[in-house]
C-alpha positions in Angstrom: 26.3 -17.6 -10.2 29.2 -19.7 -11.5 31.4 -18.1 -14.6 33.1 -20.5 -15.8 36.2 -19.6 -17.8 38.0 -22.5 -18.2 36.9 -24.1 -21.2 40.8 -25.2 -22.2 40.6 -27.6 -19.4 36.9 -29.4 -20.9 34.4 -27.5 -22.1 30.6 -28.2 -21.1 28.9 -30.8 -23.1 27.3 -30.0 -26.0 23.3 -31.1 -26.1 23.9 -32.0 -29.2 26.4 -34.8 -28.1 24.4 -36.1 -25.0 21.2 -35.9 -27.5 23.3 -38.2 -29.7 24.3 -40.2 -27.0 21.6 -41.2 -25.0 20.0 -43.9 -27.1 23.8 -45.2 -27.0 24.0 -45.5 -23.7 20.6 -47.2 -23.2 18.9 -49.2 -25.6 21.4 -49.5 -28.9 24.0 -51.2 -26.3 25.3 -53.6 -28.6 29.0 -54.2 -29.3 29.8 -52.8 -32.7 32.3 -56.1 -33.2 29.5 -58.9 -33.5 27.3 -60.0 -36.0 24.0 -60.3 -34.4 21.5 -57.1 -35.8 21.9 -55.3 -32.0 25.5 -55.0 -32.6 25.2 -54.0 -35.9 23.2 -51.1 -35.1 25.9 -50.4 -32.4 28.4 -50.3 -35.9 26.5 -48.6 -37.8 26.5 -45.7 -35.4 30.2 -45.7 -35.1 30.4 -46.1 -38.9 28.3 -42.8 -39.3 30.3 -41.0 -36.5 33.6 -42.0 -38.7 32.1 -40.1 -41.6 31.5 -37.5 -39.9 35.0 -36.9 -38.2 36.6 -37.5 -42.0 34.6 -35.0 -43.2 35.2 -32.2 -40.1 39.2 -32.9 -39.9 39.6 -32.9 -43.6 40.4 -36.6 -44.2 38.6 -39.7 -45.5 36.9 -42.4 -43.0 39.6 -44.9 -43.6 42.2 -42.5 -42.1 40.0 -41.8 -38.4 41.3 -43.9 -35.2 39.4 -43.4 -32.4 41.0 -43.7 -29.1 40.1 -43.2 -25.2 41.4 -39.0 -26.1 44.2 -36.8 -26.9 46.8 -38.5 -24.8 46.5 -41.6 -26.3 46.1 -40.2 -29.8 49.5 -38.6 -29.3 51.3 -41.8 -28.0 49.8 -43.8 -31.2 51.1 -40.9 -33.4 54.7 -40.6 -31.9 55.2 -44.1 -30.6 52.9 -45.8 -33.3 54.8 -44.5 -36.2 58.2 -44.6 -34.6 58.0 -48.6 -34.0 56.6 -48.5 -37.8 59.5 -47.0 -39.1 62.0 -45.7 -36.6 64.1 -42.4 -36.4 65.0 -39.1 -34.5 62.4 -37.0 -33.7 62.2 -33.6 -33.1 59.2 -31.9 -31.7 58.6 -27.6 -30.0 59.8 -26.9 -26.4 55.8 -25.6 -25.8 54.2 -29.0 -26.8 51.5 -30.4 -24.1 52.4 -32.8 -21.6 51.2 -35.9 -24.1 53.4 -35.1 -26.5 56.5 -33.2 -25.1 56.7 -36.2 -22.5 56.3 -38.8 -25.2 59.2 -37.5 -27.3 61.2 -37.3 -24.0 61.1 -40.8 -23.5 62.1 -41.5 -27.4 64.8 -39.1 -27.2 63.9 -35.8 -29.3 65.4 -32.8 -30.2 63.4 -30.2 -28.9 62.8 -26.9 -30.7 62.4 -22.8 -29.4 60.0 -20.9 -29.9 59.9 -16.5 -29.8 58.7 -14.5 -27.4 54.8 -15.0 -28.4 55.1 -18.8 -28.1 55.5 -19.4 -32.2 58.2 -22.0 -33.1 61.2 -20.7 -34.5 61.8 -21.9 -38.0 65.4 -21.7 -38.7 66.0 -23.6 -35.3 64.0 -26.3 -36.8 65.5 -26.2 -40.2 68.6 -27.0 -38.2 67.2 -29.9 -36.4 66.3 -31.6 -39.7 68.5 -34.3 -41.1 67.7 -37.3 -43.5 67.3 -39.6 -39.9 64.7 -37.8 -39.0 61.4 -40.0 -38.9 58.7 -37.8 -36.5 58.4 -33.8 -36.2 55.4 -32.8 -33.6 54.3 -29.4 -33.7 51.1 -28.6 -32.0 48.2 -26.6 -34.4 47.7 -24.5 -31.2 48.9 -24.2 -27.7 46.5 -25.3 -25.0 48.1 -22.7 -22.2 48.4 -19.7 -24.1 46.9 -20.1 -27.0 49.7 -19.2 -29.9 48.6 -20.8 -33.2 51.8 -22.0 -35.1 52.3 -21.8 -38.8 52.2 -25.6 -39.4 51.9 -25.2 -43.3 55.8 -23.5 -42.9 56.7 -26.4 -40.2 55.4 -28.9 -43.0 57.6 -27.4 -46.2 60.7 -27.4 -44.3 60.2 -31.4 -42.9 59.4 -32.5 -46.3 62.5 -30.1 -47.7 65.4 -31.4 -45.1 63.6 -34.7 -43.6 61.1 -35.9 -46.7 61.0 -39.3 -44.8 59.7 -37.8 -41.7 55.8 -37.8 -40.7 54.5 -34.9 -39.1 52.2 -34.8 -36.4 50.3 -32.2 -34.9 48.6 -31.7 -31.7 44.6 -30.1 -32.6 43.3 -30.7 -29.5 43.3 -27.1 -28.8 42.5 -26.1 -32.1 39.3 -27.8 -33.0 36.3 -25.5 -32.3 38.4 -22.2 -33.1 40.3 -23.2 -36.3 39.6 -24.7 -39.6 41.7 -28.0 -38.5 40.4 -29.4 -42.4 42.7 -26.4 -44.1 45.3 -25.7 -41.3 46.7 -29.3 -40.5 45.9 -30.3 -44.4 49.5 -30.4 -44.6 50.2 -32.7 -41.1 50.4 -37.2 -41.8 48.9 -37.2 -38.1 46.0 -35.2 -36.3 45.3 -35.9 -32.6 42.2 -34.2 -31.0 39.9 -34.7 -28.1 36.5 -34.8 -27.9 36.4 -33.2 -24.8 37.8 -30.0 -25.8 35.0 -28.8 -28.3 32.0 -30.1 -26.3 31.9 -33.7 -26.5 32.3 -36.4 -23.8 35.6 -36.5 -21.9 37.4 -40.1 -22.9 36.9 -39.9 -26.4 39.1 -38.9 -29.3 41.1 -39.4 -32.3 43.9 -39.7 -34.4 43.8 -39.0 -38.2 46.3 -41.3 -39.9 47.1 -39.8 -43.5 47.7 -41.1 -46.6 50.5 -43.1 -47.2 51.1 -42.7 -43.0 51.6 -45.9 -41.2 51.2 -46.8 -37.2 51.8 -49.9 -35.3 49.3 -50.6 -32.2 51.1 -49.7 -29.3 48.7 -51.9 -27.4 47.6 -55.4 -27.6 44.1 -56.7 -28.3 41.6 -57.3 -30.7 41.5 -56.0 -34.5 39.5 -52.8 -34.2 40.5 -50.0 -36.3 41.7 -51.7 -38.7 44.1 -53.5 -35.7 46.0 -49.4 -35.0 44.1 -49.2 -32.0 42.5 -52.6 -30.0 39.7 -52.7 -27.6 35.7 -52.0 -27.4 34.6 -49.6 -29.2 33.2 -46.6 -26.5 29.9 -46.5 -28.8 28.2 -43.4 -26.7 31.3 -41.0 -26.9 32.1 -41.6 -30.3 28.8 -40.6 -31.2 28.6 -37.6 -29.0 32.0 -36.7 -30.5 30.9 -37.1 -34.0 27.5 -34.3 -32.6 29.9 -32.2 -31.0 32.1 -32.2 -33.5 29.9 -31.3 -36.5 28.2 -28.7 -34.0 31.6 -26.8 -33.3 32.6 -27.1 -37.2 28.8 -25.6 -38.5 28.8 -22.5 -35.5 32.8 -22.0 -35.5 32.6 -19.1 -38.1 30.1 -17.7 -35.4 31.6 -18.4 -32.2 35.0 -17.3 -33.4 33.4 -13.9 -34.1 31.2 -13.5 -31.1 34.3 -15.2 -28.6 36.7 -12.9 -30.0 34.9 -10.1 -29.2 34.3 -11.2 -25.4 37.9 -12.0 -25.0 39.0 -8.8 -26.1 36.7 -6.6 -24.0 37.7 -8.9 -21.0 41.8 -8.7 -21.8 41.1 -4.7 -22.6 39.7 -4.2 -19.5 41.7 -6.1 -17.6 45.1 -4.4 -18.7 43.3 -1.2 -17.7 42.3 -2.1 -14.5 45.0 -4.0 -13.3 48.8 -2.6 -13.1 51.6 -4.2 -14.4 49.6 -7.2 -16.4 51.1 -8.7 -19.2 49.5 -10.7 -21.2 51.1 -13.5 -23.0 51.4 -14.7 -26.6 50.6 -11.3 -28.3 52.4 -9.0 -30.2 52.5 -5.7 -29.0 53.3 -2.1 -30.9 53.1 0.8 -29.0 49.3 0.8 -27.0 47.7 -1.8 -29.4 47.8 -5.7 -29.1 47.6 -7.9 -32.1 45.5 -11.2 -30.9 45.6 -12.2 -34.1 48.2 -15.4 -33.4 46.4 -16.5 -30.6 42.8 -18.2 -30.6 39.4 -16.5 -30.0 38.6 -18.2 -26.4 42.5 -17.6 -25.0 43.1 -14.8 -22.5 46.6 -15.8 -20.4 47.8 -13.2 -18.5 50.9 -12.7 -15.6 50.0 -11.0 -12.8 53.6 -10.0 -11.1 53.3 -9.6 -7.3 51.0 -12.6 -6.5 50.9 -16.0 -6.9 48.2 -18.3 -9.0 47.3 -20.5 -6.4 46.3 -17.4 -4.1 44.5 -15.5 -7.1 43.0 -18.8 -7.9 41.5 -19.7 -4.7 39.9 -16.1 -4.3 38.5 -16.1 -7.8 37.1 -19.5 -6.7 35.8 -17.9 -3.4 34.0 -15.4 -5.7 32.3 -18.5 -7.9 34.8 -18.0 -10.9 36.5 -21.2 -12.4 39.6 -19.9 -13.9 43.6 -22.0 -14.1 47.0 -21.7 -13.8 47.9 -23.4 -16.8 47.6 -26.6 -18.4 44.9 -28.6 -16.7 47.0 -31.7 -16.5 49.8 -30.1 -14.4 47.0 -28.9 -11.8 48.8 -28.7 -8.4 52.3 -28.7 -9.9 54.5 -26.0 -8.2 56.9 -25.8 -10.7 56.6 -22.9 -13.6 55.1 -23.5 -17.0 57.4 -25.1 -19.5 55.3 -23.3 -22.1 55.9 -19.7 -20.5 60.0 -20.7 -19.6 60.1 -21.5 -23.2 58.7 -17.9 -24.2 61.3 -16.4 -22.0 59.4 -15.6 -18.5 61.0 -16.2 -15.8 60.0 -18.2 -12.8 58.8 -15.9 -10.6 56.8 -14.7 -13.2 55.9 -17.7 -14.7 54.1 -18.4 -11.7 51.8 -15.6 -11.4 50.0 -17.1 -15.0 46.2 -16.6 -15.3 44.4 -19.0 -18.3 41.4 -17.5 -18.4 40.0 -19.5 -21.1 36.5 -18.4 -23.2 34.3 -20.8 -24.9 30.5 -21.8 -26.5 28.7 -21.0 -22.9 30.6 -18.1 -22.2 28.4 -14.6 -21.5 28.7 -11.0 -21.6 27.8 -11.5 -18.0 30.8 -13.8 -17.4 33.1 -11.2 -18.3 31.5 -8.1 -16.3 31.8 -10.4 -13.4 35.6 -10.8 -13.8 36.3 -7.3 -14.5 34.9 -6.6 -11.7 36.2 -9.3 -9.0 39.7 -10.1 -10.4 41.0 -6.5 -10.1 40.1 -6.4 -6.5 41.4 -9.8 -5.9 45.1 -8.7 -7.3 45.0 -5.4 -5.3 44.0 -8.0 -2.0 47.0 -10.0 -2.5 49.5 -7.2 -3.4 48.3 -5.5 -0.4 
C-alpha cells in the first residue's frame, strides 16, 4: 500500500481531466491556430476551456493566459508587467521559488512575515511609495500552508502605490479556497493545473482589467500576442475538467480534508514529543488551523533530520516532503520557515505532509502509526 501525502508537490490526475483529454490527445489533433475544420475543433476546445477558467478564477475569458504552469505564469506577471510599465517592486520573504527568485533578479524589496507565516502589514505599508509598479503576495503558501489576507495587502497598494499591479501566487490555493472571491482584489492570478488535479505543464495567468503584460518570449500571436507558442490543446482541456471538478467538490473536500488533517496533526502531537507544528496559532492546549489550508500538515521534528525521516517513511511506502518540491535535494533550510523565525537546525527537521482529493482515513492510520516509530528510530 502506497499513502501518498504529498499532494502540494502534484496531486493525482483527476479522471475528469484525462476523460477530457483523451480525444485531445488522439483524434481532435489539430492546431487551434489554422483555419482548416480539424484545427478549428482543436480551438474550439481551447475556447470552451477559457470559459471555463474565467468563470472558476472569477474573471472574464478575455483576461485567461494560458502558459506551460505556474513558473511561467509568475515570470509573465512580474516580468510581463514590469517591461510594460516599469518600477520597484516589492513582494513577501515566504513567496515560492517562481516568484521570490523572479523579484530577486528585478531588484525587490522583500517583506516579513509573523511567526505563523502571514505577511506583516505595517512592514509593507512601509515598503510602498508612489515608484512602486509590482507587489507579489502569494493567496497561500505552498510549504506550510498560511493563507494571507490579500484583500488587506490589496487596500494598502492601492492607498500608498495606486499605480502598482498586484499579483498573487494561487497555485496553492486553487482546490482549497474560493480563488473567484479571495484574489477578486489581485490585477494578476498565476495557478497550475497540476496542483488541483490536472496535467502537470499547464497553467495560467489571469490578467485583469485595465492590467497590461508584454510577452516575455518571442513567437507567434497566441493569446492575444502575451504569451507565443502552440497552444498544449490536451492540458488545457484537462485543466479546464480539473478545474471545474475542484471548484463544484471544494465546499466538500474542504470539509472532509479538514477533518483528516486534523485527526492526523492531533495525533501526531500526541504521539510524538517535542513536535511543533508550523503556521498555527496556538493558545494554551488548542490549535487554531483556521489560517492555514484544509490539505496542509507541516510539522518540525527536533532531533532528526528530513532526509532520514524521509527515507524511512519512504521505506514504509509513505510519500511525504521536506518542503517545497522544487528545492528537493537542497541542503540548505527553508526560506519560508527562516522567514517565520525557525532556526536552521530546526528548519531542517520540516515534515509537509500534505492532504488532498485521494487521501483516506486509511492514509492517516498508516502514518500515525509508522511516523512515531520512525522519529523514536532516529532519536535513538
Amino acid at each position: 500500500m502506497t499513502v501518498y501525502l504529498d499532494h502540494a508537490a502534484t496531486t493525482p490526475l483527476r479522471p475528469e481531466a484525462l476523460s477530457a483529454m483523451l480525444p485531445y490527445l488522439t483524434e481532435h489533433y489539430g492546431n487551434p491556430s489554422g483555419v482548416h475544420g480539424v484545427a478549428r475543433r482543436a480551438r474550439l476546445a481551447v475556447d470552451e476551456a477559457r470559459e471555463t477558467v474565467a468563470e472558476c478564477l472569477g474573471c472574464v475569458p478575455g483576461e485567461v493566459v494560458f502558459t506551460s504552469g505556474g513558473t511561467e505564469a509568475a515570470n509573465l506577471a512580474i516580468r510581463g508587467a514590469l517591461a510594460h510599465a516599469p518600477g520597484a517592486v516589492v513582494c513577501s520573504a515566504v513567496e515560492h521559488d517562481a516568484v521570490r527568485r523572479t523579484c530577486t533578479a528585478v531588484g525587490a524589496t522583500t517583506v516579513g512575515v509573523d511567526d505563523s507565516g502571514s505577511i506583516d502589514l505595517e512592514a509593507l505599508a512601509s515598503a510602498l511609495h508612489g515608484d512602486v509598479a509590482m507587489v507579489s503576495v502569494m493567496l497561500a503558501n505552498n510549504e506550510v500552508g498560511t493563507v494571507q489576507p490579500l484583500a488587506a495587502v490589496a487596500a494598502a497598494v492601492r492607498a500608498r502605490a495606486p499605480r502598482a499591479l498586484v499579483h498573487t501566487d494561487a497555485v496553492a490555493a486553487v482546490g482549497w479556497l474560493d480563488v473567484a472571491d479571495l484574489a477578486s482584489a489581485a490585477d494578476l492570478v498565476s495557478v497550475s493545473a497540476h496542483k488541483f488535479g490536472g496535467p502537470k505543464g499547464s497553467g495560467a495567468l489571469i490578467v485583469r482589467g485595465a492590467a497590461r503584460v508584454a510577452a516575455v518570449t518571442h513567437g507567434g500571436a497566441q493569446e492575444r500576442g502575451r504569451r507565443p507558442g502552440t497552444h498544449d490543446v490536451a492540458g488545457i482541456v484537462g485543466m479546464a475538467a480539473a478545474l471545474r471538478t475542484a471548484t463544484d467538490r471544494r465546499a466538500h473536500e474542504v470539509e472532509r480534508v479538514t477533518g483528516l488533517r486534523d485527526r492526523l496533526a492531533d495525533g501526531l502531537r500526541a504521539a510524538v514529543p517535542d513536535i511543533v507544528e508550523t503556521g498555527v496559532r496556538t493558545l494554551g492546549a488548542v490549535s487554531d488551523r483556521g489560517g492555514k489550508t484544509a490539505g496542509s500538515c507541516h510539522v518540525l521534528l527536533p532531533g532528526v533530520e528530513q532526509e532520514e525521516v524521509l527515507l524511512l517513511l519512504d521505506d514504509a511506502g509513505i510519500c511525504a516532503s521536506g518542503g517545497a518540491a522544487c528545492a528537493s535535494g537542497a541542503l540548505e533550510a527553508s526560506h519560508v520557515l527562516l522567514a517565520m523565525g525557525v532556526s536552521g537546525p530546526e528548519a531542517r527537521s520540516a515534515l509537509r505532509l500534505s492532504l488532498g482529493w485521494t487521501t483516506t482515513d486509511a492514509d492517516v492510520d498508516v502514518v500515525l502509526a509508522e511516523l512515531p516509530k520512525v522519529v523514536e528510530q532516529l532519536r535513538a
